[in-house]
C-alpha positions, -999 to +999 in steps of 0.1 A: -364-583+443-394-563+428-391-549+393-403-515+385-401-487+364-372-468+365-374-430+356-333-416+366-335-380+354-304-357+347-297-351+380-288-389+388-271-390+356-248-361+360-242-371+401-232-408+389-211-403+356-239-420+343-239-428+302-269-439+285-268-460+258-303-449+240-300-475+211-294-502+234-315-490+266-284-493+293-269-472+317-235-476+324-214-464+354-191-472+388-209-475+420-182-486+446-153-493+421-175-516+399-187-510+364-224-516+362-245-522+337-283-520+338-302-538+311-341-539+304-358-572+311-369-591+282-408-599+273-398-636+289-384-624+318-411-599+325-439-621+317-423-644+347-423-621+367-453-612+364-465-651+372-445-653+402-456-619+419-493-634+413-487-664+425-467-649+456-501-629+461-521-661+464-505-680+491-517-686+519-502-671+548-479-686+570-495-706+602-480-680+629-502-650+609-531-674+611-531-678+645-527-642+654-553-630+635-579-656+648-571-649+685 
């Protein structure tokens, strides 16, 4: 899963009973009888991810690619 920025806009908001919680930065509502709750990532976590999605662009491909791009 790839974090982003998320911009949601009034029309999302009014089409999913949203509520935003501007002190706290969530957004609260029911998507398929569930109560969700969408939090920001913290400096940590983003930092992280940051690390791994660098790291996931260094790897070396996979020996199947190789091969098909050398023939």
């Amino acid at each position: 899963m790839e974090a982003c920025s998320l911009l949601l806009g009034r029309p999302w908001e009014f089409d999913n009973d949203d509520i935003h919680h501007g002190r706290n930065n969530t957004y609260n509502f029911m998507h398929k009888g569930k109560k969700i709750t969408m939090v920001p990532m913290t400096p940590t976590e983003i930092v992280q991810a940051d690390r791994e999605r660098a790291a996931s662009l260094h790897e070396p491909k996979s020996k199947n690619h190789q091969v098909a791009n050398s023939v």
